[in-house]
C-alpha positions in Angstrom: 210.6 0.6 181.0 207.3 1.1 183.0 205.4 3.5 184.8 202.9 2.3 187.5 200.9 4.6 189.7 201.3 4.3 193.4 198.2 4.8 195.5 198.1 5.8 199.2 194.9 4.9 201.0 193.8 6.2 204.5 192.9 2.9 206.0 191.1 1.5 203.2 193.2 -0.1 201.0 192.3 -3.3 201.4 188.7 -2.2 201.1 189.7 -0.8 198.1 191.3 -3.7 196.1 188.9 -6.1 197.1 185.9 -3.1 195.1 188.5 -3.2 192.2 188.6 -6.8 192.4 184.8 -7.1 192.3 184.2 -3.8 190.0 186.7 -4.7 187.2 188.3 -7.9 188.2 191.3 -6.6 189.4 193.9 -9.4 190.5 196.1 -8.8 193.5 199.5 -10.1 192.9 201.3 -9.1 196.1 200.4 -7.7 199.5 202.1 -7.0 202.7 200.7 -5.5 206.0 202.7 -3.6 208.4 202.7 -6.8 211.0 204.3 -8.7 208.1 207.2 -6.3 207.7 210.6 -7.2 209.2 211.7 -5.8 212.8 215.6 -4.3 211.8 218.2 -2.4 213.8 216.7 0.5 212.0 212.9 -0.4 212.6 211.3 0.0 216.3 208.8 -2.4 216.6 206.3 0.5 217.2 206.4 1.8 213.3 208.7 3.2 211.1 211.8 5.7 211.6 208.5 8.5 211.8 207.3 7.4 214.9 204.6 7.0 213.4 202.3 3.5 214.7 200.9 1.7 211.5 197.8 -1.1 212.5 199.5 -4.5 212.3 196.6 -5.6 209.7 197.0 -2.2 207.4 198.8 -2.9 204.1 202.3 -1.6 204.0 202.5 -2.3 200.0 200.3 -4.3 197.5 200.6 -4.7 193.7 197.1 -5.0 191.8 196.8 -5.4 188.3 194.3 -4.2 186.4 193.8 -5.3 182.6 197.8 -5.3 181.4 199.0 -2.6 184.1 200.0 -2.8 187.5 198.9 -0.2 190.6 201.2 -0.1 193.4 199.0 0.4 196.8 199.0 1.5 200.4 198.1 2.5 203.0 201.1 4.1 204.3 199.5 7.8 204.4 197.7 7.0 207.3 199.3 9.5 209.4 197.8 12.4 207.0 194.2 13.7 207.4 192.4 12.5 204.9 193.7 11.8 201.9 193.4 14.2 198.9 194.3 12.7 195.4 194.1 15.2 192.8 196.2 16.1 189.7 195.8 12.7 187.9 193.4 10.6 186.9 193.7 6.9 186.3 192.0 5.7 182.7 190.5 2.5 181.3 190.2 2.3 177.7 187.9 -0.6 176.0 186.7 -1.3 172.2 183.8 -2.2 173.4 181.2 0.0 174.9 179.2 -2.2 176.9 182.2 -3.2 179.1 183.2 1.0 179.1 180.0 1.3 180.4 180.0 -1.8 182.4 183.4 -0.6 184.5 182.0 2.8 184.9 178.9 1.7 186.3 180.8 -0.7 188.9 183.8 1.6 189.7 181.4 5.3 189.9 178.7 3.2 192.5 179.0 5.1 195.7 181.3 7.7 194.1 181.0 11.5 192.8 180.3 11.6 188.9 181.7 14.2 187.4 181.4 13.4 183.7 178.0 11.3 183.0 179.0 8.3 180.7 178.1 9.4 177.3 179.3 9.4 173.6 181.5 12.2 172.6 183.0 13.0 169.5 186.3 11.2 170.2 184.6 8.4 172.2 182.1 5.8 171.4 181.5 6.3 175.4 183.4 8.2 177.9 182.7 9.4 181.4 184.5 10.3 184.4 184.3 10.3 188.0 185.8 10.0 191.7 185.7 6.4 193.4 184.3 5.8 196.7 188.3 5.9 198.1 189.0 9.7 196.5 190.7 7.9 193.3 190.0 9.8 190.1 189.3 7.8 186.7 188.2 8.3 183.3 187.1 5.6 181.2 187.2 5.8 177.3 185.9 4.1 174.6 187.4 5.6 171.6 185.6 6.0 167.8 188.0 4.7 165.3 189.8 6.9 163.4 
């Protein structure tokens, strides 16, 4: 068994994966737009059941993964204001602190910080922060016991 996050974006999800990709070295294993899906009896060929009219070029479902897990994308909350992801955060965990700090750094650019990367007493180096997209993350580096 396995438990994968799934993301909705407001338009940017491709933006997004392509920063992962660049930030942390994300790899995209699967992606699908909404032009791509197939037209059935129960699919107008305006959007979904909804009514609701997705872009051709926005992604209907991507898997990324990142390190030895997978994050399931979209951007298939378009039809919401903007996004709010709270409630979770999703965590990166090195044994080495110059990549900790390396990912934070990359992934925090353009982004609200709201943990400074530092050392704490459970953590050679942890920080947290909110991406450019709304996602929340923390990224450890943890002392050995």
């Amino acid at each position: 068994m396995s438990v994968s996050p799934y993301i909705f974006f407001d338009g940017t999800c491709e933006e997004a994966i392509e920063f992962y990709k660049q930030a942390i070295g994300a790899e995209l294993l699967f992606k699908m737009t909404f032009g791509e899906m197939p037209k059935d009896e129960n699919q107008s060929a305006e959007g979904c059941s909804s009514g609701f009219n997705w872009p051709d070029d926005k992604i209907m479902h991507a898997n990324v993964r990142i390190g030895d897990g997978e994050v399931m994308m979209s951007d298939g909350n378009m039809s919401a204001d903007k996004v709010k992801h709270a409630g979770y955060s999703l965590s990166l965990s090195s044994k080495d602190v110059s990549e900790g700090k390396r990912w934070f750094d990359n992934l925090s650019a353009g982004g609200d910080v709201t943990m400074p990367w530092s050392e704490t007493f459970w953590a050679k180096g942890f920080g947290m922060f909110t991406d450019k997209y709304g996602i929340p993350w923390m990224v450890n580096v943890e002392k050995p016991m």
